[in-house]
Each structure stands twice: as structure tokens, then as C-alpha cells.
C-alpha positions in Angstrom: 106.1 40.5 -16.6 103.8 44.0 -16.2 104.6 45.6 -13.3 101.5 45.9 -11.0 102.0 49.8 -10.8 102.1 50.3 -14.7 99.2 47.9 -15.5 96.9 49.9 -12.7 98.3 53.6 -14.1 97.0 51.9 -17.9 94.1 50.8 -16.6 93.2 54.0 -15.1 94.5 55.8 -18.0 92.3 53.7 -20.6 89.3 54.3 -17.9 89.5 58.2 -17.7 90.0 58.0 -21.8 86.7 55.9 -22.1 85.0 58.2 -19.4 86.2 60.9 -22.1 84.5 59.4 -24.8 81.4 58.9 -23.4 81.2 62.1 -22.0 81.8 63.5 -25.6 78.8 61.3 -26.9 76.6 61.9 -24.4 77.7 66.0 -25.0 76.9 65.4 -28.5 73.7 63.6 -28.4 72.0 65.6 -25.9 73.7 69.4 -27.4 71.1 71.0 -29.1 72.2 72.6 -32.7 72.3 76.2 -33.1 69.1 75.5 -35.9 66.7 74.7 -32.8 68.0 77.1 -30.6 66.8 80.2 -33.0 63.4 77.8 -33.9 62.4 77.9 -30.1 63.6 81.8 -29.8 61.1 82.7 -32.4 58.4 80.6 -31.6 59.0 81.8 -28.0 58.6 85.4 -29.5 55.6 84.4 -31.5 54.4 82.7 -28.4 54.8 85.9 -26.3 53.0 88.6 -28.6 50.2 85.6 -28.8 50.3 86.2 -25.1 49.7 89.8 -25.5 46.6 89.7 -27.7 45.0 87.2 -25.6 45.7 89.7 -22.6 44.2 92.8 -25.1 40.8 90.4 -26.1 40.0 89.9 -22.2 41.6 92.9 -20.4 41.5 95.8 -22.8 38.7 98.0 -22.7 39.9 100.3 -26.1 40.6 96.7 -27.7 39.0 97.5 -31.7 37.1 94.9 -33.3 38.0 91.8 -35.7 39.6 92.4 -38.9 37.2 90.5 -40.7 37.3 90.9 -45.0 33.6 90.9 -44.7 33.2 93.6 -42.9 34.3 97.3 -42.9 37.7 97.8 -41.3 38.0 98.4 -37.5 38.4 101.7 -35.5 41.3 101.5 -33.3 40.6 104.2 -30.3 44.0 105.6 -30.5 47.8 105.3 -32.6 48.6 103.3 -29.6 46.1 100.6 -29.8 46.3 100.3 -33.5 50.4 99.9 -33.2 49.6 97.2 -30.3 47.2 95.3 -33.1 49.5 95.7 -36.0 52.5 94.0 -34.6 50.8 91.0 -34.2 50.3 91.1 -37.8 52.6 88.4 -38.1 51.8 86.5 -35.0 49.2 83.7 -36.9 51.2 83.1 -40.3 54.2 82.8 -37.6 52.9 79.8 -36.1 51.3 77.7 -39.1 54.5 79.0 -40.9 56.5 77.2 -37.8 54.3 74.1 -37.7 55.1 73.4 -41.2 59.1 74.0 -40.7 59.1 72.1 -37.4 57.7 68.7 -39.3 60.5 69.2 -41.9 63.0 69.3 -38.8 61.3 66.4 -36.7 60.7 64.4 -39.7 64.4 64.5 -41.1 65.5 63.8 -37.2 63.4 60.5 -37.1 64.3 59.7 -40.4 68.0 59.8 -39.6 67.6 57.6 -36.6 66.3 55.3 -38.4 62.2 55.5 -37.7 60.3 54.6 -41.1 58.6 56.8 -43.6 55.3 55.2 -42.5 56.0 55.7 -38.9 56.8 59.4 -39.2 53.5 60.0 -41.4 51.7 58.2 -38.6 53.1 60.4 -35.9 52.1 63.8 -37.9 48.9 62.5 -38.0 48.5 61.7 -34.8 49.8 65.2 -34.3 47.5 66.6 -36.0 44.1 64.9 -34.7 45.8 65.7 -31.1 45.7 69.2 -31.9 42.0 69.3 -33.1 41.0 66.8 -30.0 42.6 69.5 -27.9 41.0 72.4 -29.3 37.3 70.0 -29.1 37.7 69.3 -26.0 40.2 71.2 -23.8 40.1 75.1 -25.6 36.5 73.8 -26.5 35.2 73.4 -23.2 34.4 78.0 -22.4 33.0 77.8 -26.0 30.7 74.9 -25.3 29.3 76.1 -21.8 28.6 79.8 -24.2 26.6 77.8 -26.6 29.3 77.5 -29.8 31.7 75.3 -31.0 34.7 77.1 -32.6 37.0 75.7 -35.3 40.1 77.8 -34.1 43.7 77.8 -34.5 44.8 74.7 -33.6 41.8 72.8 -35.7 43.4 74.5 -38.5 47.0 73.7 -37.7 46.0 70.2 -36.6 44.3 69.9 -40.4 46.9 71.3 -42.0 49.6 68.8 -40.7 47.5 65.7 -41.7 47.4 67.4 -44.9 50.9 67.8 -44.7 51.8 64.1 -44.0 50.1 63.0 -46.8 52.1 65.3 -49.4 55.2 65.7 -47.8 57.0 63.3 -50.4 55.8 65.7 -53.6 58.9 67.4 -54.9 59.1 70.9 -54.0 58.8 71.7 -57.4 55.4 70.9 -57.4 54.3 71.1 -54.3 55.6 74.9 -53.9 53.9 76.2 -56.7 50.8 74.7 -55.4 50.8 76.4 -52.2 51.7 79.5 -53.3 48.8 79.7 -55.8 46.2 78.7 -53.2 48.1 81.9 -51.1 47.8 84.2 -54.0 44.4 83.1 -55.9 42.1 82.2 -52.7 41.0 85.8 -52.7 38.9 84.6 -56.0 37.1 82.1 -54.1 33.7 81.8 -53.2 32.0 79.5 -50.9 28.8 81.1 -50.7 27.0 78.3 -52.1 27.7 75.7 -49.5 26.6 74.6 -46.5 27.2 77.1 -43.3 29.5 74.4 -41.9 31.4 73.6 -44.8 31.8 77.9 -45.2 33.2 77.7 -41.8 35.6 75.5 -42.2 36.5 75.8 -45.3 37.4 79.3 -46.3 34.4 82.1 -44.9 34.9 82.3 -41.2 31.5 82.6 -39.2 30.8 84.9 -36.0 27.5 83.4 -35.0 25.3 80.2 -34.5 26.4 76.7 -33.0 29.2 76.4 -35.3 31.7 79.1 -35.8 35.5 79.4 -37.3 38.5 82.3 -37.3 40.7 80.0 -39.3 39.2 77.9 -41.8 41.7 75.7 -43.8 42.2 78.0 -46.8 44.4 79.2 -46.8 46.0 78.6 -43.8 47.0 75.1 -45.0 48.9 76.3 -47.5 50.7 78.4 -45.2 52.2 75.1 -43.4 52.9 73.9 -46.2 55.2 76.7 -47.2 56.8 76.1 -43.9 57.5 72.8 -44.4 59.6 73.3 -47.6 61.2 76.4 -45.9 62.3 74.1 -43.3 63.7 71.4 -46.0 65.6 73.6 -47.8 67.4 75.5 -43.9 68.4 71.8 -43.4 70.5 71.7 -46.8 72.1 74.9 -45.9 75.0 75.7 -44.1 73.9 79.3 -43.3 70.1 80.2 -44.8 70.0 83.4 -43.6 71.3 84.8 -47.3 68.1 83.0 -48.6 65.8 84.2 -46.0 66.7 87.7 -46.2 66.0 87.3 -49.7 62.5 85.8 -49.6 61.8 88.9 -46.7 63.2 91.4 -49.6 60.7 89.7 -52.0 57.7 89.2 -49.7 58.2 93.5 -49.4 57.6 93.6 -52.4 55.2 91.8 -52.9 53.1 93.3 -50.4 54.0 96.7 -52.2 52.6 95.6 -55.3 49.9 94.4 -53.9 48.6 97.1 -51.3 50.0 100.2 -54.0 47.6 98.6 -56.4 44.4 98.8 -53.8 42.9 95.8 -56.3 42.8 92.2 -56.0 43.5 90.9 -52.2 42.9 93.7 -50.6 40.2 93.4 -48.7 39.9 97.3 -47.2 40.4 100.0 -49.3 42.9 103.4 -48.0 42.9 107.4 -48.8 46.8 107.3 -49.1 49.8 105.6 -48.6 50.5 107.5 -45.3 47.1 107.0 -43.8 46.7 104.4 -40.8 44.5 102.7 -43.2 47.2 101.4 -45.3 48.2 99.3 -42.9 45.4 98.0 -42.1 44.7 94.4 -43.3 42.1 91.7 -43.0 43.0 88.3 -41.0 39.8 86.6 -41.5 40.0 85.2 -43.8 43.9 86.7 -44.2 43.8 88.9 -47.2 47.3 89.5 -49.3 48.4 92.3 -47.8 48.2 90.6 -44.3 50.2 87.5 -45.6 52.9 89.2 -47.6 53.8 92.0 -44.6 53.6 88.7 -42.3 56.1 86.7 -44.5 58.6 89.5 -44.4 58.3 89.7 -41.0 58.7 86.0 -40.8 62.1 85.7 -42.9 63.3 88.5 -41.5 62.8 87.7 -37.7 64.0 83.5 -38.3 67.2 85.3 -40.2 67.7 87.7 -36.7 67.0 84.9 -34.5 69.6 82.9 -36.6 72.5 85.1 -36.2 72.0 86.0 -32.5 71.5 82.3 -31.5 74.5 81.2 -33.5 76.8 81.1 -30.4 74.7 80.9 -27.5 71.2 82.3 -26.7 71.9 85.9 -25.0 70.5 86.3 -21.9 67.5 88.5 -22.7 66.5 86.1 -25.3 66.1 83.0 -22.7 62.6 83.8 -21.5 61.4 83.4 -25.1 63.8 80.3 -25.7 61.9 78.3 -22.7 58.6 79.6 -24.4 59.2 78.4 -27.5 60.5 74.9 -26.3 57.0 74.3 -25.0 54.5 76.3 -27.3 51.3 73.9 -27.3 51.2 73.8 -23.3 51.7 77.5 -22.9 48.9 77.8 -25.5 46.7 75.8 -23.8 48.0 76.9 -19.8 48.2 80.8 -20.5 44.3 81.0 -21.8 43.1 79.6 -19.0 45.4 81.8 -16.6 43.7 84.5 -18.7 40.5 83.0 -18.4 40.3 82.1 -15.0 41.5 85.6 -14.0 39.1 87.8 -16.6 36.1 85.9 -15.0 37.3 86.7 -11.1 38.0 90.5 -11.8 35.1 90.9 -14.5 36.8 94.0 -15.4 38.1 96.0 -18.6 41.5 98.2 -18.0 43.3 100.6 -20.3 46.0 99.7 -22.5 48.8 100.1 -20.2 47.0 98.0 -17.8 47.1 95.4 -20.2 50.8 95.8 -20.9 51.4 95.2 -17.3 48.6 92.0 -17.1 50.5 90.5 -20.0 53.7 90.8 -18.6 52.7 89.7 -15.5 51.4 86.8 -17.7 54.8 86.2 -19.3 56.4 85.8 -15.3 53.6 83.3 -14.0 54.0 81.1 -16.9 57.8 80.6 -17.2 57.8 78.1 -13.9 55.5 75.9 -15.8 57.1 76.1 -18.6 60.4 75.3 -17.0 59.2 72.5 -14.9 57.4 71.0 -18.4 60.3 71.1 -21.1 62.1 69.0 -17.6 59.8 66.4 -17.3 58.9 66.4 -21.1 63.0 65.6 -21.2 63.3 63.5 -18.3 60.6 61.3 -18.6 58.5 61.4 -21.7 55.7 59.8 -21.8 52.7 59.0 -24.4 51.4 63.1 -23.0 54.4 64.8 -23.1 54.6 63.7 -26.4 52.5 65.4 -28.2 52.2 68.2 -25.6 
């Protein structure tokens, strides 16, 4: 017969070791991996140099115009103002760039527990038709009280992720190729021929009239794209940052090739390779030069954010780590924080002025961003979502 005291010491025992064990699953199902911990660093970094551009187009009074490839090349009033510009070079590309390796993480996640193929294309394109409602309707709303409707950034991303769902299950032997000819020929195309709208969206991006556009779908889709296979291929390897360093090294020189030769895809010509005018490249549409320099920048800053996340996020990397865990509502919060405050000052300010606006900025919206990512974890809902 048991004693009583050893069949209650068991007992306990064989609780504490299930207690154990379901401590350890829960640890393990809810502990992010080191993969998405550099993803939301760098989109949080992305998100925050986004941040200050927005602050520059409604604050700065020495702000230069558009880089459009139509047009001559802007005067920047200043080194200053032309280095504040030029690193966010990389800023756009970043984020379709993201958008495309984000589905390739997501996707494989559902996939693994257990969600259909059908089911995940359905989700991305419900992703992407969220993103152009929101754009329509919430970023939309300014525009359409000014007299325009704008197909902007997240029309384009929202495009290029239905596009995305549809091909994702071409090899990336083919598809690959594909997108990197569209990068490196759409230079060649010409759209003149058809209707403003279709211009718009399309490929020619268009200032004026009811309907206007800053990122029209080619090339920008391919750019997702590119991401998305990106992201397939980090998820097969154990450490990528060999491969990315490699594709940085080889988008260098590219864009070498391609500025030195002062030819095809460039869209602004220079005096000499030490002039401020080398480095100046179109964005709309994105010329080579602007895409190349942004894909080193790319590799290189996901192979740094790699490395320094490996462990644990370092303390001065956190702010951007929050960011990044919520980019689409600090997208659509932070403009109209920007907004709201340009039309109560209705004033312009210098360019350290709008360093300090933007980091202000950067303090107001990490509360919200906090007190989202808990409630999009705590209780998700059919918003929180997609948001």
C-alpha cells in the first residue's frame, strides 16, 4: 500500500513537472524568433526616416522639390538638406521590398499550422484591397477635400500583393528573372499613348488634375516581388546574412555601372563623379540608380539588423522594434499627427526645426504604438488584423 505522504510528494512532483511543460510550450509558442525580431527593427527604421520626410514635406521651409524623371533635377538649398533627402533614398524600395518578404514569412507561418493554400491567397488579397480601401478612404480623405484623388504608396503596395498572391507558387526560377527585368528594362517604357488614368497608374506618375499618382505599379510591383523570394530563400537559411552581404556587394555594383555610364536609367545627367549631382536620382518613377543604391542599402541594413538582433534587441534599437511591429497604423496615425498639427501652426521652420518636430514625432507616437501591438496581441479582432 502507498503511503499517503509519498503518493501526495508524486503528485505534486508530476504537477510542478506538467506546470514545467506547459510553461516551456507556452515559452515556445509565444517567443518570437530572432528572424522577426531584426524584420520589425528595420521596418521600425524604415518606418522612422518615413517619419522624417513626412515632417520635412509639412514643416521644412528649405524642403527641394520632387525628384520626378520628367523633370530637371531639384535644387537642395544647402549640403544639409540634400544629405537629409538622400538618406531616404532607400526608404520606399524598403517598404515594398518588406511587404513582399513579410508575405513569404506570414505565408510559410500559416502554411505550417496548417491554414490552406487557398486560404492564405485569400488573406493576401484581402490585404491588399485593405490597403488600397485605406488609402481611398482614410489617407484619401485631405486629398479629396483639395480636389484630387491620389494613387499613393499603399495603392501600390496593396496592388502589388494581390499580384503577389496570384504568382506566388511560380518557381523562383522564373519568377525572379521576371522581376528583375521589369526592374532593369522599365526605363524603356512608354505609356504616353494611353489614357491619363491608365499613365497614372501604370508607370508615368501625374502632379495635376482629379486623378494623380507617386507610385504607379511599374515598377514598384516588381520590387515586392523581389522581396517575396528574398524572404523564401532567409527561411531556408540558417544564417542569410553571407547571401545578403553579397547581393548588397552586387547591387554596388550595379549601381556603379550604371550611374558611371550616365546612359540608360538614368534619368539626371552629372558634371563628375564628385559632384552632388551624382547622387542625385529620380523616384518618380524610380530610375536605376535610385533602385540599385536602395537595394544595397536594403541588404546591407537587414544583414546589420540580423546580427545585432541575434541575441536580444539592444536597448537603443527598441523604439524602432515597437515601430516596426505596427507599421500600417503608424503610417496612417503619424500623418495625421503631422497633419492635424501643420494646419494649427500654418507655419514653415528650418531644417533643425524639423529635426526636433520629427523627433518629437517619434516620442508621441510610441504610446500608441505600444498600446496597439497589446491589443492587436491580446485580443485580435477582424481590425487589428489587417491593421
Amino acid at each position: 500500500m502507498r503511503c499517503p505522504a509519498t503518493a501526495a510528494t508524486v503528485a505534486a512532483a508530476m504537477t510542478t513537472l506538467q506546470s514545467q511543460r506547459t510553461q516551456a510550450l507556452v515559452t515556445r509558442a509565444t517567443a518570437r524568433p530572432a528572424r522577426v525580431a531584426y524584420v520589425d527593427v528595420f521596418r521600425g527604421l524604415l518606418i522612422a526616416h518615413m517619419a522624417l520626410d513626412h515632417a520635412s514635406l509639412m514643416f521644412n521651409a528649405g524642403r527641394a522639390a520632387e525628384e520626378l524623371a520628367g523633370e530637371p533635377a531639384p535644387v537642395f538649398d544647402g549640403l544639409w538638406q540634400f544629405l537629409t533627402r538622400f538618406a531616404g533614398v532607400p526608404v520606399a524600395p524598403g517598404f515594398f521590398f518588406m511587404a513582399g518578404f513579410m508575405v513569404a514569412l506570414t505565408s510559410a507561418a500559416r502554411l505550417d499550422r496548417g491554414v490552406s493554400a487557398r486560404d492564405v491567397t485569400r488573406k493576401l488579397v484581402t490585404r491588399g484591397l485593405v490597403l488600397i480601401a485605406a488609402d481611398a478612404l482614410v489617407m484619401g480623405l485631405p486629398r479629396l477635400l483639395m480636389g484630387f484623388y491620389s494613387f499613393a504608396v499603399l495603392s501600390s503596395i496593396g496592388v502589388g500583393l494581390i499580384l503577389l498572391a496570384l504568382v506566388r507558387d511560380v518557381p523562383a526560377r522564373v519568377l525572379l528573372p521576371v522581376a528583375l527585368a521589369v526592374v532593369l528594362l522599365h526605363p524603356l517604357l512608354d505609356v504616353s499613348s494611353l489614357p491619363v488614368a491608365l499613365q497614372a497608374v501604370l508607370y508615368e506618375p501625374v502632379r495635376v488634375g482629379a486623378l494623380r499618382s507617386l507610385y504607379p505599379i511599374i515598377p514598384w510591383s516588381a520590387i515586392v516581388i523581389i522581396g517575396y523570394i528574398v524572404g523564401c530563400d532567409a527561411l531556408r537559411r540558417e544564417r542569410p546574412v553571407r547571401f545578403w552581404l553579397l547581393c548588397s556587394a552586387v547591387s554596388l555594383l550595379a549601381f556603379a555601372l550604371v550611374r558611371l555610364s550616365g546612359g540608360f536609367g538614368n534619368a539626371y545627367a552629372y558634371t563628375s563623379i564628385v559632384s552632388r549631382e551624382f547622387w542625385m536620382f529620380a523616384k518618380y518613377p524610380p530610375d536605376l540608380p535610385f533602385l540599385t543604391w536602395s537595394c544595397m542599402a536594403t541588404f546591407l541594413a537587414l544583414a546589420i539588423s540580423w546580427c545585432l538582433t541575434r541575441e536580444r534587441t539592444p536597448l537603443a534599437l527598441r523604439p524602432f522594434e515597437i515601430f516596426g511591429r505596427v507599421p500600417f497604423f503608424f503610417y496612417l496615425v503619424h500623418f495625421y499627427v503631422l497633419g492635424i498639427a501643420a494646419a494649427i501652426t500654418r507655419t514653415k521652420v528650418d531644417l533643425p526645426g524639423t529635426y526636433a518636430i520629427w523627433v518629437l514625432l517619434l516620442v508621441v507616437m510610441t504610446w500608441p504604438c505600444v498600446w496597439y501591438y497589446r491589443k492587436k496581441s491580446e485580443r485580435p479582432n477582424l481590425i487589428t488584423r489587417y491593421l
